[in-house]
C-alpha positions in Angstrom: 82.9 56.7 -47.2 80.0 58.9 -49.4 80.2 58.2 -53.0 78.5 60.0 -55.8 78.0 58.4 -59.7 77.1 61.2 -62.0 76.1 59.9 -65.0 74.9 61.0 -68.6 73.3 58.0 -70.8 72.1 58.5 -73.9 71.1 55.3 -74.8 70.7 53.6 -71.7 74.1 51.7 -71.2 75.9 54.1 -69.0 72.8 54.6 -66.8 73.0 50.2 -66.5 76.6 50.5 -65.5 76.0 53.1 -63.3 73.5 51.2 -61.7 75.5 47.9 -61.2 78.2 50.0 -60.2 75.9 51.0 -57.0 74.9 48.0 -56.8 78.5 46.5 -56.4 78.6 49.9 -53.5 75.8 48.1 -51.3 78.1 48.5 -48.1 79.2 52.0 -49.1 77.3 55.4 -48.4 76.2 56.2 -51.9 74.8 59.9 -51.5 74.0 60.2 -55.3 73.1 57.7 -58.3 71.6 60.2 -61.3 72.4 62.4 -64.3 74.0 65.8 -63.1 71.8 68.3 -61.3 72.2 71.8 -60.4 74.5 70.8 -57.6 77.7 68.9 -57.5 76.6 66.4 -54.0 79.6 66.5 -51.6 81.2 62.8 -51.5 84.9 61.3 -51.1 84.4 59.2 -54.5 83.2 60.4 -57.4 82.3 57.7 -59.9 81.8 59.2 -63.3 80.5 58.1 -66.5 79.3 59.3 -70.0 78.4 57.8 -73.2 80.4 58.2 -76.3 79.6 61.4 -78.4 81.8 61.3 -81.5 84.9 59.5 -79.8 84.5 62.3 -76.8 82.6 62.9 -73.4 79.2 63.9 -73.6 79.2 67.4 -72.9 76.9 67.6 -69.6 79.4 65.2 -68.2 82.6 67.7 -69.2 81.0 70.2 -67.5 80.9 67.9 -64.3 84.5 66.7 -64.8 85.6 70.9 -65.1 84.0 71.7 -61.5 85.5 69.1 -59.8 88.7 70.0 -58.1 90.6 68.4 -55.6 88.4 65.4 -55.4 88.9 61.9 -56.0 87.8 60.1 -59.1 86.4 57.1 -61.3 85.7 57.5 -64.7 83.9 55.2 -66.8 82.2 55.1 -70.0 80.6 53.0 -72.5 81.2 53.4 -76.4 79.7 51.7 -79.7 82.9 50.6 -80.4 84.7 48.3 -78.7 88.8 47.7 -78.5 91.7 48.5 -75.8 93.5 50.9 -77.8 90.2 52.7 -78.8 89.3 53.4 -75.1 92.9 54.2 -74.1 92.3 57.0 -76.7 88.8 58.2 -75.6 90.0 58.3 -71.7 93.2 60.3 -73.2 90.3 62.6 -74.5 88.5 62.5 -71.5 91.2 63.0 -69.2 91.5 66.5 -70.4 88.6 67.9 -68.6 89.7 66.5 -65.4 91.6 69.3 -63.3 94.7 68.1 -62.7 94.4 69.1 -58.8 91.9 65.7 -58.6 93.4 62.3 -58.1 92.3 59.8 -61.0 91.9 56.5 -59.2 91.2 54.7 -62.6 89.1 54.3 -65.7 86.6 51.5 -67.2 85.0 51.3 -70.4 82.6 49.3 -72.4 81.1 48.5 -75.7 77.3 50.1 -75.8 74.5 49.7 -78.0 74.0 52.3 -80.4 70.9 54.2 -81.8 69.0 52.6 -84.6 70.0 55.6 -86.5 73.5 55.0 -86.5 72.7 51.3 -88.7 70.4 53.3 -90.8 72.9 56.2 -91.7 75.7 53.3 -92.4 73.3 51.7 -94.6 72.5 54.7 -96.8 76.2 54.8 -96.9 76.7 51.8 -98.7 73.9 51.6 -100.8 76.1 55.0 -102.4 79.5 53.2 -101.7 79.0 49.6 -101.8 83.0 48.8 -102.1 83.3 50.4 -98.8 84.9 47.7 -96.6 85.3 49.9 -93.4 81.0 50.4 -93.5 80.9 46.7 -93.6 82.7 46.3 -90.5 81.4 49.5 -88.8 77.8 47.5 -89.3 79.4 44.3 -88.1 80.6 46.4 -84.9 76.5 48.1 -85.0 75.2 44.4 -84.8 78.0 43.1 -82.5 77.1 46.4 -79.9 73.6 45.4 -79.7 74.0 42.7 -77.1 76.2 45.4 -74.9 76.7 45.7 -72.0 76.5 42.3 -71.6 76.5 40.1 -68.5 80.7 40.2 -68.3 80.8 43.8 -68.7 78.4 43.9 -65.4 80.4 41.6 -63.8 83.4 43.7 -64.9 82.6 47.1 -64.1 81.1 46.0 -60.7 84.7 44.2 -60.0 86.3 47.8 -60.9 83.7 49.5 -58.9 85.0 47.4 -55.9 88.8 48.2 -56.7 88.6 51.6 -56.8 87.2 52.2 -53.2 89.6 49.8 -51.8 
């Protein structure tokens, strides 16, 4: 069985899930491990992944997703937020660039650290609204992201990796 993982990490933490997800592949033919190239590599699995841009898929990764048809895939993604219901709504956002001729074997997501930048723009925020409870948690969730992906979410996505080529 070849397997592809086409990834697009911005900040580093899909590229380590990407990585432990070939990892967990060791006895598999894994044909491609890398951000998208000019060519799509012919596989029978494609594992997937983006980071989070704005609660979407990165863009390099929906062009990916669009030229895929009648192929077999795993989609994963890591996000600065973490919470069930919040990735059930980004892979509901992400599922719309899949073709619906490909078979979706199955999603996993995980909480990512974030860009310094983000912190810094939440703290400008309250210094000019410093009543605002939702900027105190979104820089709870900021300091809480920083230690992401963590050693379960390896252990996690590599489990998934393994369950979605059996």
């Amino acid at each position: 069985m070849k397997i592809a993982i086409i990834y697009d990490s911005n900040t580093g933490n899909t590229k380590e899930l990407a990585l432990a997800i070939k990892d967990a592949l060791k006895g598999y033919e894994v044909v491609y491990c890398d951000k998208p190239g000019d060519v799509i590599p012919k596989a029978d699995i494609y594992f997937i992944g983006s980071w989070t841009d704005k609660g979407d898929t990165s863009n390099k990764i929906k062009a990916v997703l669009k030229d895929l048809h009648d192929q077999k895939i795993a989609y994963f993604a890591t996000a600065g937020f973490n919470g069930d219901g919040y990735y059930k709504r980004l892979f509901l956002r992400a599922k719309i660039n899949i073709p619906d001729d490909n078979e979706i074997l199955g999603h996993f997501y995980c909480q990512g650290k974030m860009p310094m930048a983000v912190r810094e723009r939440y703290e400008a925020l309250i210094k000019a609204n410093p009543d605002d409870q939702k900027l105190m948690v979104s820089i709870s969730n900021f300091d809480e992201a920083l230690s992401h992906p963590n050693h379960d979410d390896i252990d996690n996505v590599k489990k998934w990796a393994l369950e979605m080529v059996e």
